[in-house]
C-alpha positions as CSV (number, residue, x, y, z in Angstrom):
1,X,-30.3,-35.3,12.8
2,X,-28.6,-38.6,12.1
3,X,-25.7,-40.0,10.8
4,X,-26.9,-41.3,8.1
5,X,-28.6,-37.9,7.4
6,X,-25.0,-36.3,7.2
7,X,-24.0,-39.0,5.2
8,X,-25.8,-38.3,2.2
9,X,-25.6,-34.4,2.8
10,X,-21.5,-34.9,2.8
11,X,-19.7,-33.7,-0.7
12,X,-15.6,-32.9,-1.0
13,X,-14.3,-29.5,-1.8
14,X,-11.0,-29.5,-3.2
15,X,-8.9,-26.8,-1.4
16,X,-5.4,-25.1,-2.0
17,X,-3.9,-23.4,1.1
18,X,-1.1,-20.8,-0.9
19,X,1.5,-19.4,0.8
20,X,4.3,-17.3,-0.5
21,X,7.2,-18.1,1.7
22,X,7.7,-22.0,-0.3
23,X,5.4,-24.6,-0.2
24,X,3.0,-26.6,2.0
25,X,3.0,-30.4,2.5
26,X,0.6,-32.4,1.3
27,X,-2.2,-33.8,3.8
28,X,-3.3,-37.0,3.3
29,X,-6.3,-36.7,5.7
30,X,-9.1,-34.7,5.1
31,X,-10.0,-31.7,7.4
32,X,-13.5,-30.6,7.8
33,X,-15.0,-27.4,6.7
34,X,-17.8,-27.1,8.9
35,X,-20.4,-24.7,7.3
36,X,-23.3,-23.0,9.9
37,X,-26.7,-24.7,9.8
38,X,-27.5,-28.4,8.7
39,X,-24.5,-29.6,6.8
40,X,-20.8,-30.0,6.5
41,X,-18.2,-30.4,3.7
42,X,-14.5,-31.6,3.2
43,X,-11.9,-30.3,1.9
44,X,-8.0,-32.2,1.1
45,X,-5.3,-30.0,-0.2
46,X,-2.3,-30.4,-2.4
47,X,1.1,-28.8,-2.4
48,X,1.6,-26.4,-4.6
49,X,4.9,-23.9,-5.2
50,X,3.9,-20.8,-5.1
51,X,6.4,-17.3,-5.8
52,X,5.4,-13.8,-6.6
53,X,5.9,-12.6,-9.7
54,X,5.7,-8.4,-10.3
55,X,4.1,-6.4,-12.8
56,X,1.7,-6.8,-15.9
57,X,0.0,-10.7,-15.7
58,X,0.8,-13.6,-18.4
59,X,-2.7,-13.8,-19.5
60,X,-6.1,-11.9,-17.9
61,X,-8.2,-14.2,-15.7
62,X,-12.0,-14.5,-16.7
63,X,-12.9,-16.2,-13.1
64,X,-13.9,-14.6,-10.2
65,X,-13.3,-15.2,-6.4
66,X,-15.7,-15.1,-3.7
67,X,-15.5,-15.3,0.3
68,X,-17.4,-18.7,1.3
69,X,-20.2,-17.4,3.9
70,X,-22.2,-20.5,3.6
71,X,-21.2,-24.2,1.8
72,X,-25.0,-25.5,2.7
73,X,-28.4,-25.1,1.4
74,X,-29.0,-22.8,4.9
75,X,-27.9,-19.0,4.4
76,X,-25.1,-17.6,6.6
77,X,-24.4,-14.7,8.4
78,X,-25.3,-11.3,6.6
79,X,-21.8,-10.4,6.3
80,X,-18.1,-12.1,6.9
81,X,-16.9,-15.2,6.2
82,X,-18.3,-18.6,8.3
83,X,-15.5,-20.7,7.1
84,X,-12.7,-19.9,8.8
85,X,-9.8,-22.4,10.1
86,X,-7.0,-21.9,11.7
87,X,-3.7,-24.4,10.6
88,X,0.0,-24.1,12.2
89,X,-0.7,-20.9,13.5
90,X,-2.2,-19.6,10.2
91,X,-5.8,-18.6,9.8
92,X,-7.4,-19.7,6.2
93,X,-10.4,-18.7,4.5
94,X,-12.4,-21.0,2.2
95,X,-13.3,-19.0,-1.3
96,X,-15.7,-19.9,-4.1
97,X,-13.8,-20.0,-7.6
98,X,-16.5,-19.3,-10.2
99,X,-15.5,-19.9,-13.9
100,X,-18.5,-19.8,-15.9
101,X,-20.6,-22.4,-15.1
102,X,-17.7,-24.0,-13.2
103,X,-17.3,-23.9,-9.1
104,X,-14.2,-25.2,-7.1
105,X,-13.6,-24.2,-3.4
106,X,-9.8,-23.2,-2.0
107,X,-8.1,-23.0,1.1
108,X,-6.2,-20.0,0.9
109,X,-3.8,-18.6,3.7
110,X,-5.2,-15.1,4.9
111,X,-1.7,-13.7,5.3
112,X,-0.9,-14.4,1.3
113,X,-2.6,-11.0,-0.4
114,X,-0.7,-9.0,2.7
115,X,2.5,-10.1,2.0
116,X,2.1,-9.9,-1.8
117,X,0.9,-6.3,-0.8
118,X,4.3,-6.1,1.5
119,X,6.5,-6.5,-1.7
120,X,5.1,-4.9,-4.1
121,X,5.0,-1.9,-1.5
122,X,9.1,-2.4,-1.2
123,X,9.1,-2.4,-4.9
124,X,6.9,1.0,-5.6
125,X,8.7,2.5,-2.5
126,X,11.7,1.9,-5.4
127,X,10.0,3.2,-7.9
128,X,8.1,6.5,-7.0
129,X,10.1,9.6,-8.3
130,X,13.0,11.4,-6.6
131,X,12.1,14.4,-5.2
132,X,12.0,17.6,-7.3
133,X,11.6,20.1,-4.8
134,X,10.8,24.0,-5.8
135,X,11.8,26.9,-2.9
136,X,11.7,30.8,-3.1
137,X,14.0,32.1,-2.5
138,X,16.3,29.3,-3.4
139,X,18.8,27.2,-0.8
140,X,21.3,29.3,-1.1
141,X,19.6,32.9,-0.8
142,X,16.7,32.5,1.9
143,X,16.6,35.8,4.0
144,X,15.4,36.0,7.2
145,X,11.9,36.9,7.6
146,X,10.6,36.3,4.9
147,X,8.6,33.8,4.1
148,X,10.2,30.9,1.9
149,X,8.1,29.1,-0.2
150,X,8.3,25.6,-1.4
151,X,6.4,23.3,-3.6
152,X,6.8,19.9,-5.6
153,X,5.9,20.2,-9.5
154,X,2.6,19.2,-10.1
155,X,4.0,16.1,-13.1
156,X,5.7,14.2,-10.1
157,X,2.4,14.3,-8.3
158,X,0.1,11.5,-8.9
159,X,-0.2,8.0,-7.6
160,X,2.3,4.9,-8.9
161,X,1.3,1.5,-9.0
162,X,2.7,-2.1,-8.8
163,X,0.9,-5.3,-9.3
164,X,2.1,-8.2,-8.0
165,X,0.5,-11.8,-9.1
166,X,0.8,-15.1,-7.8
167,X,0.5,-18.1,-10.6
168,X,-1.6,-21.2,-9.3
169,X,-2.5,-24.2,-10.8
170,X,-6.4,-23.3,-10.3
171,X,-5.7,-19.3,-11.5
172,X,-4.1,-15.7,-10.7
173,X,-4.2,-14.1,-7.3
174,X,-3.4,-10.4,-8.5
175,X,-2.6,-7.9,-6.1
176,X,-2.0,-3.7,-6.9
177,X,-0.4,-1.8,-4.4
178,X,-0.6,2.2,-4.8
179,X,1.5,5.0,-3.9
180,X,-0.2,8.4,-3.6
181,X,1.2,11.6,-2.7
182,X,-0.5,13.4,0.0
183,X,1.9,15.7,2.4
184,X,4.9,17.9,1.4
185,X,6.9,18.3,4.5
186,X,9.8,21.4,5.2
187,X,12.3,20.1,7.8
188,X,14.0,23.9,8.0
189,X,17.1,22.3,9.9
190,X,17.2,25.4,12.6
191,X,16.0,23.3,15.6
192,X,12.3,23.9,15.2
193,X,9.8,21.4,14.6
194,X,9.3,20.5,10.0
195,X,6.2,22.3,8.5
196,X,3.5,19.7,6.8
197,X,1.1,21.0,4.2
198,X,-1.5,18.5,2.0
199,X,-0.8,18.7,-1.5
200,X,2.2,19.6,-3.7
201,X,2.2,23.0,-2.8
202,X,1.7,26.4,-5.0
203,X,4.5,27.5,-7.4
204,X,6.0,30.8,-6.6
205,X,5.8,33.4,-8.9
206,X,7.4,37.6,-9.2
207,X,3.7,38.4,-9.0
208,X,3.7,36.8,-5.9
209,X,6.3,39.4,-4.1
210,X,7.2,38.7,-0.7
211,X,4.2,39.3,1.0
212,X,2.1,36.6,-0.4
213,X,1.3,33.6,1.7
214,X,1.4,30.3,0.9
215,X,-0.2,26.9,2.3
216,X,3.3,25.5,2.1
217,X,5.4,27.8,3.3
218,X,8.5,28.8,6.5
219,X,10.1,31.9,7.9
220,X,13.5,31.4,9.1
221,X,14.0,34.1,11.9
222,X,17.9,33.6,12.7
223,X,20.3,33.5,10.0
224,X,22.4,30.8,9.5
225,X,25.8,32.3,9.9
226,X,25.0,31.4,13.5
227,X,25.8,27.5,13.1
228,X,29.9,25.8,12.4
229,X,28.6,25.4,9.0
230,X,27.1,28.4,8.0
231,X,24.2,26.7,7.0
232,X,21.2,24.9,7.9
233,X,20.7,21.1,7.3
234,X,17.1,20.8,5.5
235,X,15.3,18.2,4.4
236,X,11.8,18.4,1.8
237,X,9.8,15.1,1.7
238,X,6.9,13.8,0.2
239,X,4.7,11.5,2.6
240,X,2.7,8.6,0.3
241,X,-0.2,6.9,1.3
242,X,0.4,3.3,0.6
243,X,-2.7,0.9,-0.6
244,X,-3.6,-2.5,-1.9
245,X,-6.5,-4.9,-3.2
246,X,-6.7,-8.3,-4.2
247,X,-8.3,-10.1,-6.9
248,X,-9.9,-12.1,-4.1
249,X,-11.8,-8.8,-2.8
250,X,-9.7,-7.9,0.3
251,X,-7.3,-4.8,0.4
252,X,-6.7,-1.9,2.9
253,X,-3.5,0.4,3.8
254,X,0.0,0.1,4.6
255,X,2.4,1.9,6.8
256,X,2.9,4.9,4.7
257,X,6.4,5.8,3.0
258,X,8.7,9.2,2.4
259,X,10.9,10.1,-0.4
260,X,13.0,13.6,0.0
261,X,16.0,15.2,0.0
262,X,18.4,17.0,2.0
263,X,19.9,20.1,1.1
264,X,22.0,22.9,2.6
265,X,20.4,25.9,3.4
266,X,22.1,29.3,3.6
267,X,19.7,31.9,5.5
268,X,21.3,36.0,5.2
269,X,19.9,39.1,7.3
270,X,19.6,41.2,4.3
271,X,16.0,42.3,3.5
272,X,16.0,43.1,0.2
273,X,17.1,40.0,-1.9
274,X,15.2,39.4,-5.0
275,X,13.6,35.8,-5.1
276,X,14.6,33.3,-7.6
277,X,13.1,29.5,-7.5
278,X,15.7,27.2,-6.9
């Protein structure tokens, strides 16, 4: 097609690259968006300050954000974005702003949801209860062969969230990052390998006796009199699967995260201690 063609087919997109580590500089030449099929846009950008701010957001945002697959007249590709770039090392992705009947178009830095994600994680990693581990017998009275039981009360297990927000001049990029318990794990401390179970466990109970199996659940078969310390060095932990989405549609996991305690556990020979939760 001609020049003049593109010409007349060219319009300006006004585009804001965020990133949460400062600010950008501002670009007095315009870069090219190039779109698949018989167009092409523009886009400038501005510098804008940009810090992460935690928890509940100043106001609600009534726009939307979309991922640009096409900026012409010609559809794109079924799925994924066509309008991609990549600046100093840091791939962007165009996205449609849609506020009523209103539509811009911004740059935005891929890696700016993730690292929103990244702190809020650190923060709900802070936040997500101490342990309150549950065994029977209890630390101090665990006999050996019989099966100890442990467990985590059922109020400390459910997810936590944090929402993380960054405040734009052209709207909100919100992102919630979620903590869910999903693994108790028994470090016994006796030189064998800890004991993982999914969910929080099942209380024990006198009913239960000392025969009853449990999904969560160790036999210790030396006692600890054996060790300097006359005890064995044990840990309980909860594993959480770590979470996040954006405003902007995009999320996925994290590296997950452990909370637990250690404790000192005293393991005796004698068979017929009665069990008390500790």
């Amino acid at each position: 097609m001609s020049s003049r063609f593109y010409e007349h087919t060219r319009f300006r997109l006004l585009a804001l690259a965020i990133f949460l580590s400062g600010f950008v500089g501002l670009i007095h030449h315009p870069i090219e968006a190039r779109a698949a099929g018989d167009g092409m846009g523009s886009a400038t950008e501005d510098a804008i300050a940009a810090e992460v701010s935690f928890d509940k957001p100043p106001t609600i945002d009534p726009c939307s954000w979309r991922v640009v697959t096409s900026i012409t007249a010609t559809p794109g590709p079924s799925s994924g974005p066509i309008t991609v770039r990549t600046r100093n090392g840091v791939q962007e992705t165009l996205y449609a702003r849609y506020c009523g009947s209103a539509l811009t178009y911004h740059w935005i830095s891929d890696t700016s949801s993730t690292q929103a994600a990244v702190q809020a994680k650190d923060r709900v990693s802070r936040l997500v209860p101490s342990l309150l581990a549950r065994t029977a017998p209890s630390a101090g009275n665990m006999v050996v062969n019989v099966g100890t039981w442990f467990w985590v009360p059922r109020a400390v297990w459910k997810p936590f969230s944090v929402t993380a927000y960054i405040a734009t001049s052209i709207g909100l990029i919100i992102v919630t990052t979620t903590a869910t318990p999903t693994n108790v794990i028994f470090s016994p401390g006796d030189g064998n390998d800890p004991v993982s179970c999914r969910g929080p466990g099942t209380p024990w109970s006198p009913s239960n006796g000392d025969t009853d199996k449990s999904s969560c659940m160790y036999t210790y078969r030396k006692a600890s009199h054996t060790r300097p310390s006359g005890v064995y060095k044990s840990n309980m932990a909860i594993e959480w699967k770590i979470t996040w989405k954006s405003n902007l549609g995009i999320g996925g996991p994290l590296p997950s995260i452990r909370t637990g305690l250690n404790s000192n556990v005293r393991v005796l020979e004698m068979q017929a201690l009665s069990r008390s939760a500790s």
